[in-house]
C-alpha angles and dihedrals in degrees: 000000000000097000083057096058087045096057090042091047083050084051107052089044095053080047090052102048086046090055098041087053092054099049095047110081118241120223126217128198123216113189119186108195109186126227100217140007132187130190130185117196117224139202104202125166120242124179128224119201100212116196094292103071091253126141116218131185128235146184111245114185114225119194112194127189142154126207130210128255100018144148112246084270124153116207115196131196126170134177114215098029119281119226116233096265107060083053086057100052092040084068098042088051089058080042097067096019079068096049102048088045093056091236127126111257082235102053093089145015124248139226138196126175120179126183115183131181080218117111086233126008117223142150142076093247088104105057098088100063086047101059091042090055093050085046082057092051105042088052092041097245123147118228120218126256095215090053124090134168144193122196136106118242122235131207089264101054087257113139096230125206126279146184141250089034097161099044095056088041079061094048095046087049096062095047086066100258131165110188124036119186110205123171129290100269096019096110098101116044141166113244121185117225136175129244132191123210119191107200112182112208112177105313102340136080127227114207117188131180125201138191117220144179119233127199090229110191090222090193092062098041086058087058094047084056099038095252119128106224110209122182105227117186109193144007099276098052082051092056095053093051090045097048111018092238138101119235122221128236123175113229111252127213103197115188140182103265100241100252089055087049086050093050096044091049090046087051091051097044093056088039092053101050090051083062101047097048091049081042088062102045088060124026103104089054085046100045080046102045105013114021095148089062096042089052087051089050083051090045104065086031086064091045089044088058099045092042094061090046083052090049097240095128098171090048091051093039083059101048089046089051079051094046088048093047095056098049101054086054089052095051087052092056097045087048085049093045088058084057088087107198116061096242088058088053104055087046089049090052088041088057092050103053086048088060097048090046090055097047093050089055089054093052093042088054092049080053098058096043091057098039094069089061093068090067091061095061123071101258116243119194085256098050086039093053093040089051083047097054086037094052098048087051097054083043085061103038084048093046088047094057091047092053101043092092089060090068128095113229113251114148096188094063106090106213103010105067131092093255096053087053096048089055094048089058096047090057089035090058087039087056088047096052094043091055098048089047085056089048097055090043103050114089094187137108146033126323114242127219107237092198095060087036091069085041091061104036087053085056093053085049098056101045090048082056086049091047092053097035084052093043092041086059089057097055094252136148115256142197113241123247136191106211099175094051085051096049087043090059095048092052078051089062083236102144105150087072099032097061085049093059103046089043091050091044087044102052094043101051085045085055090044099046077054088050098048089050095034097237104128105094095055093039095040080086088067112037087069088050085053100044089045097050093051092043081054089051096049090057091045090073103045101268125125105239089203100151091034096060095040097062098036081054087050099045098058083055086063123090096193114083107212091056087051087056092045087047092047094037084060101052100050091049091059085045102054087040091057090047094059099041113067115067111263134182129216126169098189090201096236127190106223096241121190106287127227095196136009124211125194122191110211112198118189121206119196099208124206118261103283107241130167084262097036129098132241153207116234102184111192123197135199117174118182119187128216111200119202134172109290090357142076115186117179116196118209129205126202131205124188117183132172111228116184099227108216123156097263080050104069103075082065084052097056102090092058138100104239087042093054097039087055084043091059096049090042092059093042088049088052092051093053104053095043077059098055086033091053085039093052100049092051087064 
């Protein structure tokens, strides 16, 4: 009896060393050592305001690097503390460095120190000269020592206008700098100083201080310091300053894929032909009551026609939905003008903004059905960019209803009135419904990672934050933004909204931060190289740049030049958002050079209790050492697999760590308790 309750005692321990090991949570380890690494040190100008209200110059050191293999991950230190914003264009700036250079945003780690003599640094005047010395980097190119720069980048590659430019050029000039890069249209500034005046009356003496602004040629003060001052407009003219070489870009030739130029022809022709047959109902009322507004409808029918002669569909697609819109509203006012009496009229005109509106909210409600049905579909660059063009337009024609009541009723004001509104809605929900049919419909294009989408779309966010904090303490107009709805949409996994909103906020505070300084007109230029090169290398890699190339062709139809920079801005942020969303693979073919640091990243993963039913880590590690003179780097590869543990599983399981290691304590525990179990029956 005794040997029985020893056998029984070996086997409960073994039980209860099996079941404690499956309760206590193993850890895992996972260590990235990276091949190379590469810094540049910078000397780059920031500005403090003291109590005054004056604004001084002052030298911040920025050590950029990049380290090999990496993530796509930006690692930011700063001494003193860094407000939010720099960290946001610092992201952005490895954003668009990557791009220009060719290079997946993943394919290194990225690093940014910066050490101010600021109480706090902040700004994203800095972020030029950042991107352009991590395009330096990623194409192995030196920068030079005697070369600074101020200027923050923009989506599009294009150095955007700052603040505070003469008193950095002062600070860069002490530090013993030569040449000092500021933003296209920045020569000539405005710089506050301060002027005391003594008055003597009777026996006192009036002392009065005053803050000014001063015109200040930047270019000739430069040359009072022995700095040379030259203008740069976009990320490309700043590498060549920074690093005395030219950097070389293909030129790209971007196109419509042919199912998208068939659509769109299709669009205009019916459109088109809608016009012409209400056209003819009512041109000899208009050209006898209107005929200003005949000879507008005629107008965008002409410039339809020759746009799509010239190829520029979207172009063409927009001046036929104006041409339409018009002319609905025309044949409203004709039916109204038979009315006869004014009071039938109006209640003719009232009737009719009551139909359109209607028929606008049936549209809108066909919309919403079928928009739920995009989310159910794995989402391509093509499907994503259509739903995109489907949903702003919904967002329009939905903005347009709710404001209609905010309008006087006159129904002589083309354009202004509550029946022109209501019609504008009604087309607009007929564009928004054409557009998500086509997305559900299109089969083409890359799928896009939804994981690195939000990613990319966060990063968008936060810079346009960064944009309006920066152009709000400066006194400028904004351009509001909701940051929680957009953030709640992206928890939502609703990304087809959320990129609209961020693109539209982002394009419109960077127009704005060009209006407040005055520099659109001379970087206009450059934001459409910029928009076009990024379009090219969107198509470069496969992807179908639709919403790019529509608003770069529509841009060059516009005479005003902020709306050009919002069109352009705009296409180069859903450019830059494609581009890092879709998996991609570079191996930069890098020589291991001598390392001066080494930095290691340790992860630690808690895993779940391993059960017969449970799931595991197996990290396997393979480490392989290069020995030069003086140097010794391992490198050191990682590979994390998921393996489903069953019982017919385990003899797979045997080779690996955690299964040894379980091995080890089962037999221990087995040997114990034969021991109690021995020692027992003897008894």
């Amino acid at each position: 009896m005794s040997r029985y309750y020893g056998r029984v005692l070996a086997l409960l321990m073994v039980s209860i060393i099996i079941t404690s090991l499956s309760i206590i949570p193993t850890l895992a380890t996972e260590v990235h050592t990276y091949k190379f690494m590469k810094f540049v040190r910078l000397k780059v100008p920031a500005v403090y305001i003291s109590e005054e209200g004056i604004m001084y110059g002052v030298s911040t050191e920025f050590v950029i690097g990049i380290g090999w293999p990496g993530e796509g991950t930006t690692y930011f230190s700063a001494e003193p503390l860094t407000q939010i914003d720099m960290q946001a264009a610092s992201r952005i700036a490895v954003m668009i460095a990557s791009t220009y250079a060719g290079v997946p945003l993943n394919t290194y780690d990225y690093f940014i120190k910066v050490k101010s003599k600021s109480e706090v640094v902040g700004g994203p005047s800095g972020s030029g000269i950042t991107a352009t010395a991590f395009l330096a980097l990623l194409t192995n190119t030196e920068i030079l020592s005697n070369v600074s720069m101020t200027g923050m980048i923009e989506p599009d590659g294009t150095i955007g206008p700052v603040g505070g430019i003469t008193e950095k050029l002062r600070a860069m000039a002490r530090e013993g700098i030569k040449v000092f890069l500021i933003p296209k249209g920045q020569s000539i500034v405005k710089e506050f100083k301060k002027y005391v005046e003594n008055k003597t009356v009777g026996n006192t003496i009036i002392i009065t201080e005053r803050i000014i602004p001063v015109k200040v040629n930047v270019t000739e003060l430069g040359r009072k310091l022995g700095v040379k001052v030259i203008e740069v407009g976009n990320i490309v003219e700043a590498y060549k300053y920074l690093t005395g070489k030219e950097l070389k870009l293909p030129r790209y030739i971007y196109t419509y894929p042919p199912w998208l130029i068939k659509w769109l022809s299709n669009l205009i022709n019916e459109t088109l032909s809608i016009v012409k047959r209400n056209l003819t109902n009512i041109r000899n009322v208009l050209s006898d009551q209107a005929p200003e507004l005949l000879k507008e409808i005629e107008s965008h029918v002409t410039n339809a026609k020759k746009l799509i002669g010239e190829k520029d569909y979207y172009s063409a697609a927009s001046e036929a939905f104006i041409s339409a819109i018009l002319t609905s509203y025309a044949s409203s006012f004709v039916k109204a003008l038979s009315g006869g009496s004014l009071n039938k009229v109006i209640e003719i005109l009232r009737s009719e903004v009551n139909r359109y509106v209607e028929l606008a909210k049936k549209v809108l409600d066909e919309y919403n059905e079928l928009f739920l049905k995009l989310y159910e579909h794995d989402l391509t660059d093509t499907k994503l960019q259509l739903a995109i063009a489907a949903y702003i337009r919904y967002r329009e024609a939905n903005k347009t209803l709710t404001t209609i009541r905010n309008y006087s009723f006159y129904p002589l004001s083309v354009g202004k009135d509550a029946l022109y509104m209501a019609i504008y809605a009604y087309w607009r929900a007929k564009s928004a419904i054409n557009f998500l049919k086509l997305a559900l419909n299109v089969n083409e294009g890359k799928e896009l990672n939804r994981e690195v989408l939000v990613k990319g779309i966060n990063t968008l966010l936060h810079f346009t934050m960064s944009v309006k904090a920066y152009l709000e303490s400066l006194g400028g107009e904004t351009y509001p933004i909701d940051y929680k709805e957009i953030t709640t949409l992206l928890d939502e996994g609703k990304v087809i909204e959320a990129s609209s909103l961020v693109i539209e906020v982002l394009a419109n505070n960077v127009a704005l931060m060009h209006a407040y300084f005055n520099t659109q007109e001379k970087l206009a230029p450059y934001a459409e190289e910029g928009a076009k090169i990024l379009a090219g290398r969107a198509q470069e890699l496969g992807l179908t740049p639709i919403l790019p190339i529509m608003y770069i062709e529509r841009a060059e139809t516009v005479n005003d030049s902020i709306a050009r920079i919002i069109l352009y801005e705009s296409s180069s942020a859903y450019s830059l958002l494609l581009m890092n969303s879709i998996s991609r693979t570079y191996n930069p073919g890098i020589t291991v050079n001598p390392l001066t640091k080494t930095i290691t990243k340790t992860k630690t993963v808690t895993l779940p209790p391993i059960t017969s039913t449970e799931t595991i880590i197996r990290t396997k590690i393979e480490t392989t050492t290069y020995t030069k003179p003086g140097l010794t780097i391992t490198k050191t590869y990682t590979e994390t697999r998921t393996i489903s543990v069953a019982p017919s599983l385990v003899k797979q399981l045997v080779g690996t760590g955690v299964i040894a290691i379980l091995f080890i304590i089962f037999a221990a525990g087995l040997a114990i308790g034969a021991l109690i179990g021995y020692s027992v029956s003897k008894k």
